[in-house]
C-alpha positions as CSV (number, residue, x, y, z in Angstrom):
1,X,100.8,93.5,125.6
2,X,103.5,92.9,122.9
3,X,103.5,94.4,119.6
4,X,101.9,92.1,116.4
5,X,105.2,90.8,115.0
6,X,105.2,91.9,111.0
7,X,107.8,94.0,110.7
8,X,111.7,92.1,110.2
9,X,113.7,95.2,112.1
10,X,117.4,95.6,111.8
11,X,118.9,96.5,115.5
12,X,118.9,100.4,115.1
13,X,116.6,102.7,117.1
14,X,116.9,106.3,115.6
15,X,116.1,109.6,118.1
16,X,117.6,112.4,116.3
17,X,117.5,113.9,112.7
18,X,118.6,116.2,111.0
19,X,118.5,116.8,107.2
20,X,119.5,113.3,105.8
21,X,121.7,112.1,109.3
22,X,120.1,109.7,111.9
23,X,121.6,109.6,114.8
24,X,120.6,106.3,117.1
25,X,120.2,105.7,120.7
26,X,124.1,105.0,120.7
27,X,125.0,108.1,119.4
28,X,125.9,106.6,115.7
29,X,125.2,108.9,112.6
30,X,123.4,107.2,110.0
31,X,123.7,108.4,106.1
32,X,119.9,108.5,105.0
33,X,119.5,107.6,101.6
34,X,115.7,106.1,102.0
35,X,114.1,108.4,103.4
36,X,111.7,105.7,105.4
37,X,110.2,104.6,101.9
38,X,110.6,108.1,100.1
39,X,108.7,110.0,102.8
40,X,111.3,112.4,104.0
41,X,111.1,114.8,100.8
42,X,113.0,118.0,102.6
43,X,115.2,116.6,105.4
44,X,114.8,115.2,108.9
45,X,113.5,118.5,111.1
46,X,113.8,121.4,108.9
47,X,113.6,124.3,111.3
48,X,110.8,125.5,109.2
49,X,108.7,122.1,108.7
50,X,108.9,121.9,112.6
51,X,108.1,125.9,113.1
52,X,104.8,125.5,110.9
53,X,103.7,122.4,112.8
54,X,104.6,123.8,116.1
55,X,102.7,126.9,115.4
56,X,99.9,124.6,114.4
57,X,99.5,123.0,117.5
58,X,99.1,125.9,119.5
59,X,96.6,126.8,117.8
60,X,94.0,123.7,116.5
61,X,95.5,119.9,116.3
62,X,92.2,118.8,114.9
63,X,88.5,118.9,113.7
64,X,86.3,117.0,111.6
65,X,85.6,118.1,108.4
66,X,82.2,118.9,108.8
67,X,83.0,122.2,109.4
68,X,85.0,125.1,107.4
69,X,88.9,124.4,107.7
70,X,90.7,127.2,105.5
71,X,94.0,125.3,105.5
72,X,92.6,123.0,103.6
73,X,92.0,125.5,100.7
74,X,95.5,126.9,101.2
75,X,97.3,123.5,100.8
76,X,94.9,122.6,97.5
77,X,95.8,125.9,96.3
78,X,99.5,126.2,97.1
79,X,99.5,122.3,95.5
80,X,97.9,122.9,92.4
81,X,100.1,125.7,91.8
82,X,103.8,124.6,92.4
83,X,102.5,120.9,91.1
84,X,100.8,122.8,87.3
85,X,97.6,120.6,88.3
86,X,95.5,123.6,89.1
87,X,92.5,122.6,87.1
88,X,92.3,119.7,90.0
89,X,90.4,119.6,93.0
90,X,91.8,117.9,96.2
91,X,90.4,115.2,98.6
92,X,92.5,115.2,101.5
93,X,92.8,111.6,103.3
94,X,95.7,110.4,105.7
95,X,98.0,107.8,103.2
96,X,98.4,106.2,100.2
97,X,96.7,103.3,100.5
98,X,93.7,105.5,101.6
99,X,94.5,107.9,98.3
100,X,94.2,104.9,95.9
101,X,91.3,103.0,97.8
102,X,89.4,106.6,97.0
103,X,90.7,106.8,93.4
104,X,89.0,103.3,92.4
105,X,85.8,103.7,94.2
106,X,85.6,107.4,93.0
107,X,86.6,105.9,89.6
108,X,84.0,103.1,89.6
109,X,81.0,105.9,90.7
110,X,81.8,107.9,87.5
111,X,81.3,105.2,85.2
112,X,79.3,102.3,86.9
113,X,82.0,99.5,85.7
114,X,84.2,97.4,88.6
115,X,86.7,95.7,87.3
116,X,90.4,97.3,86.9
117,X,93.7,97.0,85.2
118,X,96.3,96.9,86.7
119,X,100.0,95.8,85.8
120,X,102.7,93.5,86.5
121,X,105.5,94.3,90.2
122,X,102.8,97.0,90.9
123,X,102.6,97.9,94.5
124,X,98.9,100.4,95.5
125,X,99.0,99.9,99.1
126,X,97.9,97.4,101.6
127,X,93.9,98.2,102.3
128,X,91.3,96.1,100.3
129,X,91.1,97.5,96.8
130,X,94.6,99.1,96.8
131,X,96.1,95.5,97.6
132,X,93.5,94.0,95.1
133,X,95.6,96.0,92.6
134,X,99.0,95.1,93.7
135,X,101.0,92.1,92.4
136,X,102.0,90.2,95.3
137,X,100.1,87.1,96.6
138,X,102.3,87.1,99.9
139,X,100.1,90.3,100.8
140,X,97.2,89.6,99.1
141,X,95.1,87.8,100.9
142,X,91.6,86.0,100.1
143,X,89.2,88.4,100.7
144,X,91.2,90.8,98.5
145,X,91.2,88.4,95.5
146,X,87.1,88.5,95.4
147,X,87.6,92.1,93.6
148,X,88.0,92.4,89.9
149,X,91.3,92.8,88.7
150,X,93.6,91.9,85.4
151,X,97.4,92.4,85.8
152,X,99.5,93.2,82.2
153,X,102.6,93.1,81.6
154,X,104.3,96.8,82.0
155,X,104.7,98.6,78.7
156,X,102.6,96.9,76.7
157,X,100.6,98.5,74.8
158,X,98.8,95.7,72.8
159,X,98.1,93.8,75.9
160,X,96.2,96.8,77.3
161,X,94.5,97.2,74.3
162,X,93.7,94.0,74.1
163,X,91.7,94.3,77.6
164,X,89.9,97.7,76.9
165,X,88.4,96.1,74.6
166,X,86.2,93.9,76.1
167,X,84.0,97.2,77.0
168,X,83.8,96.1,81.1
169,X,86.7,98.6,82.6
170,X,86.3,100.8,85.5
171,X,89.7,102.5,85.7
172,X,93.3,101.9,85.1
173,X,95.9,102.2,87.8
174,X,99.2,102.6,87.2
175,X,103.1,103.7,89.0
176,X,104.6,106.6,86.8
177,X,108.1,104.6,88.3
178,X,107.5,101.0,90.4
179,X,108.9,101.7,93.4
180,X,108.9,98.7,94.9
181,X,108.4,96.8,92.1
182,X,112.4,97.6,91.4
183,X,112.3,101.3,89.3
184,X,111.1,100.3,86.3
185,X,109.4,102.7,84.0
186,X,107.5,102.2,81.1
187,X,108.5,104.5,77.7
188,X,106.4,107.8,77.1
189,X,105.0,105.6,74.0
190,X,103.5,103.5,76.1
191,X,101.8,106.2,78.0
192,X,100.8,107.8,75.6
193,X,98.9,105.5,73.9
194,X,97.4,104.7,77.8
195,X,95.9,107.7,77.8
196,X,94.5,107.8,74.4
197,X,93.2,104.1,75.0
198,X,91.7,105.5,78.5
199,X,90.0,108.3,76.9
200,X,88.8,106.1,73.4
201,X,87.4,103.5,75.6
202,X,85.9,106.0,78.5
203,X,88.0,104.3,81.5
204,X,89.3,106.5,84.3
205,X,93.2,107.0,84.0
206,X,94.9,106.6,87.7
207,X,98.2,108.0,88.3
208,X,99.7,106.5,91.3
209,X,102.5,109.4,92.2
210,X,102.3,108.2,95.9
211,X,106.1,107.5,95.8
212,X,107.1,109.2,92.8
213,X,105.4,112.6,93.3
214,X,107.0,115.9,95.1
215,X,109.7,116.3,92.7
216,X,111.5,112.8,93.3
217,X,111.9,112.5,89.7
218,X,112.9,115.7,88.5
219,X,109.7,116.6,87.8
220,X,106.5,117.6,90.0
221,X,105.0,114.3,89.1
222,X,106.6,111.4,87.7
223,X,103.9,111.5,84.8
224,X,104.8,114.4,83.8
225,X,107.9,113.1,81.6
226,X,105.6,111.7,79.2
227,X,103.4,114.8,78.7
228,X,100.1,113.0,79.6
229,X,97.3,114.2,81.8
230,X,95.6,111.7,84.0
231,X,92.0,111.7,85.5
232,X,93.4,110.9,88.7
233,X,96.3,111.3,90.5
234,X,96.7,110.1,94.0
235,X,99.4,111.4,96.5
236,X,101.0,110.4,100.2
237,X,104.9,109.9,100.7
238,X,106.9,113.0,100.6
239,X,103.6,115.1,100.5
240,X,104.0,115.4,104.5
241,X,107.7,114.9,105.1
242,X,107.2,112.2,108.3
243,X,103.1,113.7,109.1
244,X,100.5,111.1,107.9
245,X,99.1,113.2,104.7
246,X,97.4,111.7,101.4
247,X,95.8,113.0,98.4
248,X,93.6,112.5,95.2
249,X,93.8,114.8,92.7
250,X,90.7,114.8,90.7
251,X,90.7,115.9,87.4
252,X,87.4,119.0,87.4
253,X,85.8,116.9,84.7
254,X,84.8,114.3,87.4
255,X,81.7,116.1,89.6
256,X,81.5,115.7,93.5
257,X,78.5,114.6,95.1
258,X,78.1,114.8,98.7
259,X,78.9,111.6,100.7
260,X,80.8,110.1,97.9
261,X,84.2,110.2,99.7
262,X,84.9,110.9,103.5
263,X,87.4,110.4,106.5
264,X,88.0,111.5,109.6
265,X,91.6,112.1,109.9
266,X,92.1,113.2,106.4
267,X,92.9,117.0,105.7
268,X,93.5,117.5,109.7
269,X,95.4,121.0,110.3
270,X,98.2,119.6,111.4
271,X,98.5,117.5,108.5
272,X,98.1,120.7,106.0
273,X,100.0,122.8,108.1
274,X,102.5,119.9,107.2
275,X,101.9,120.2,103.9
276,X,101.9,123.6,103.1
277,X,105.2,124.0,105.1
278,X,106.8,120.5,102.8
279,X,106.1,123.1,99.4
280,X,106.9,126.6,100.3
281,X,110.3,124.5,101.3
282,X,110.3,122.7,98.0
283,X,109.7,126.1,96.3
284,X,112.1,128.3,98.2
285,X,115.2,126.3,98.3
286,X,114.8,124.5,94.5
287,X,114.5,121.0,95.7
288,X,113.1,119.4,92.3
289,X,116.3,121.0,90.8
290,X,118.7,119.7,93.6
291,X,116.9,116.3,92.7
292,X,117.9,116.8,88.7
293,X,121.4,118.1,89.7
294,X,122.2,115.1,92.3
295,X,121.1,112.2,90.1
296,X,123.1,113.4,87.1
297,X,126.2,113.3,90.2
298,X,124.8,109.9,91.3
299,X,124.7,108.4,88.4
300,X,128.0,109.6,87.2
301,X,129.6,108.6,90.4
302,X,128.2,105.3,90.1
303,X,130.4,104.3,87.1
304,X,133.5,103.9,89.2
305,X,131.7,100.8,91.1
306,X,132.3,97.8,88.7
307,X,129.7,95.5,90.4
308,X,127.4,97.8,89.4
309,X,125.0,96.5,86.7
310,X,122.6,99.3,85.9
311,X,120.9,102.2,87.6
312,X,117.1,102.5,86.7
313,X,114.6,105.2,87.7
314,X,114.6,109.0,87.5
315,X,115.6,112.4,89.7
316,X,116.1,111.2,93.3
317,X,114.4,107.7,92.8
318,X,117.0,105.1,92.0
319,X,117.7,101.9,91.6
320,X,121.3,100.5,91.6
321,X,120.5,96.7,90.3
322,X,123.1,94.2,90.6
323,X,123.6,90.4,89.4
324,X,123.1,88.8,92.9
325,X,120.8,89.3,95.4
326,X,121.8,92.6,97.5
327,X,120.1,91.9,100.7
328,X,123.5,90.7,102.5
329,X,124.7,93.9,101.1
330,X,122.2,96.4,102.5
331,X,122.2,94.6,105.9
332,X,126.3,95.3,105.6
333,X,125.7,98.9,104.5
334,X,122.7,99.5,107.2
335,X,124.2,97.7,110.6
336,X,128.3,97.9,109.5
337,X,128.9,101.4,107.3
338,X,125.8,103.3,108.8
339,X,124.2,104.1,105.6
340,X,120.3,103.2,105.1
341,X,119.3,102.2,101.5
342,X,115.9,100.5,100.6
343,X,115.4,96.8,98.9
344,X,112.6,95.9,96.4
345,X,110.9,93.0,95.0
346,X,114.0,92.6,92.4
347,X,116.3,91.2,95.0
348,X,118.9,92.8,93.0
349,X,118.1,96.5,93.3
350,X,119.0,98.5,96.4
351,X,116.5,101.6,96.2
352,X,117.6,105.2,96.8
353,X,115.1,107.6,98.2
354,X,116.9,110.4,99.7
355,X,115.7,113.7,101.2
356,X,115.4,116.5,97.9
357,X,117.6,118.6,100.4
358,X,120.8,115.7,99.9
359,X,123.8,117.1,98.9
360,X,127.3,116.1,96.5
361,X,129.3,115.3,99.2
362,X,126.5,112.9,100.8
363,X,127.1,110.8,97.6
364,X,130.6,110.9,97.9
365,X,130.2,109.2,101.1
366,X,127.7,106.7,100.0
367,X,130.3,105.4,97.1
368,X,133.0,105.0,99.1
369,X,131.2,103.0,101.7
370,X,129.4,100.8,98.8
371,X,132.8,99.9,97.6
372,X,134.2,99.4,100.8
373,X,131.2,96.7,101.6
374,X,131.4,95.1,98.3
375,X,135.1,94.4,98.9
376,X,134.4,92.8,102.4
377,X,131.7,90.6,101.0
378,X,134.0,89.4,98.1
């Protein structure tokens, strides 16, 4: 049996971390400043991260959740308290497809509408409602289309207005910072006036922090910037540091009946032992103010590359945009320099997603490599 082909892979095969180095099959150190999509939040095998998991499994892997599973209660609580969303409760699922899927049904139940706004470069996820909601026909496929979505331009605030008030909205889902979309951001005007709108014309606000949550911004959430507070707020990414975890985060307003969400893997032990260990590490060793400190050194850094054109996005998620398209460039910097960046769906923008735990010096290296390969490819 082969493996179903979807993936374009680069000729690396990774079998060691540690902290933000991968080391291949060759013995190569690789610079990682991606962080597989953002999901590496406090370094590749942090003694503790693996001591809380190994611990775990000699113990209890797994069981369902239709019994008591106190772990759970201990992650929710641990959450709500680093995170300031303690007037929350949790649903526990396994990504973030899964955490926004559960956001717009749960959304829909509250208030009996179905159709949902959603905006312009967004990405939700790859399941059925979450793709509905994300602006890309090459993954969108038919049977997605049948659901109920308008896409608006980002930061507009007439626009969405405009839509609301037709009286037929079920929720509104939105990136605090498009991650793939290319780190765009709208202003804390717009948001502001989101969630006023969301509230005036009783539509569920949805946060999607799935890439921007756990401190990548400088901030617990990425909303937070813009002193808002959402209905919703769904989770994944950096929540389990490489352990399949997800997460909505359901304002206390919103009441749980039996049987209106459910999964089997979701809220595992393994995964909360995952996730409790990802925020005592965030907590202990400052990692949300290591993410403020190393963008301010980023993006100082940055200046001395000319080709540089702008860098977007906030804390540890950046974008470094270009005039021409920088997919030659990250191949160069991947197979040639040994450094692992991210693209977008700007072709210009190479994304930068490290682990919180990255240090000065690991910046240093990463600008003298970029200039290196932007010389070669002159």
């Amino acid at each position: 049996m082969n493996l179903f082909n979807v993936y374009p892979l680069y000729d690396v095969t990774p079998v060691k971390g540690l902290d933000c180095i991968i080391t291949d099959d060759k013995g190569i150190e690789y610079l990682d400043l991606y962080g597989g999509h953002a999901v590496i939040s406090v370094g590749h095998t942090h003694p503790e991260y693996v001591a809380k998991l190994k611990n775990q499994l000699d113990n209890l892997a797994f069981y369902s959740n239709a019994i008591q599973n106190p772990i759970q209660e201990e992650l929710a609580t641990k959450l709500g308290k680093l995170s300031g969303c303690e007037d929350y409760d949790l649903f526990l699922c396994s990504s973030g497809a899964e955490a926004n899927e559960n956001a717009l049904k749960l959304a829909s139940f509250v208030n009996g509408k179905s159709r949902v706004i959603a905006f312009q470069n967004s990405f939700h996820g790859r399941t059925s409602a979450a793709v509905a909601v994300t602006d890309n026909e090459k993954i969108n496929a038919p049977l997605n289309k049948q659901q109920k979505v308008t896409f608006l331009p980002f930061d507009a605030i007439e626009a969405l207005e405009n839509e609301l008030k037709k009286g037929d909205v079920s929720s509104v889902i939105i990136e605090s910072i498009q991650g793939v979309g290319g780190l765009d951001q709208a202003s804390t005007e717009f948001f502001q006036a989101l969630e006023k709108l969301c509230k005036t014309y009783e539509v569920v606000l949805i946060l999607d922090e799935v890439q921007a949550g756990y401190g990548r911004t400088g901030k617990f959430f990425g909303f937070q910037h813009h002193n808002i507070k959402p209905d919703i707020i769904t989770i994944a990414k950096g929540m389990g540091n490489g352990f399949p975890i997800g997460g909505v985060l359901i304002g206390n307003h919103i009441a749980a009946v039996y049987g209106m969400l459910g999964t089997t893997f979701g809220g595992n032990h393994l995964s909360c032992a995952a996730g409790i260990a990802v925020l005592d590490i965030i907590e202990k060793e400052k990692l949300i103010e290591n993410a403020i400190t190393i963008s301010a050194y980023f993006q100082e850094q940055i200046k001395s590359v000319a080709q540089v054109q702008k860098v977007k996005g906030r804390g540890l998620m950046l974008g470094v945009e270009f005039d021409f398209d920088v997919s030659t460039l990250r191949k160069k910097l991947i197979l040639e320099k040994h450094i692992f960046t991210g693209s977008a769906s700007n072709k210009n923008v190479l994304r930068i997603l490290p682990p919180l735990t990255i240090k000065k010096e690991a910046i240093d290296i990463f600008i003298i490599k970029l200039k290196e390969a932007l010389a070669e490819l002159k």
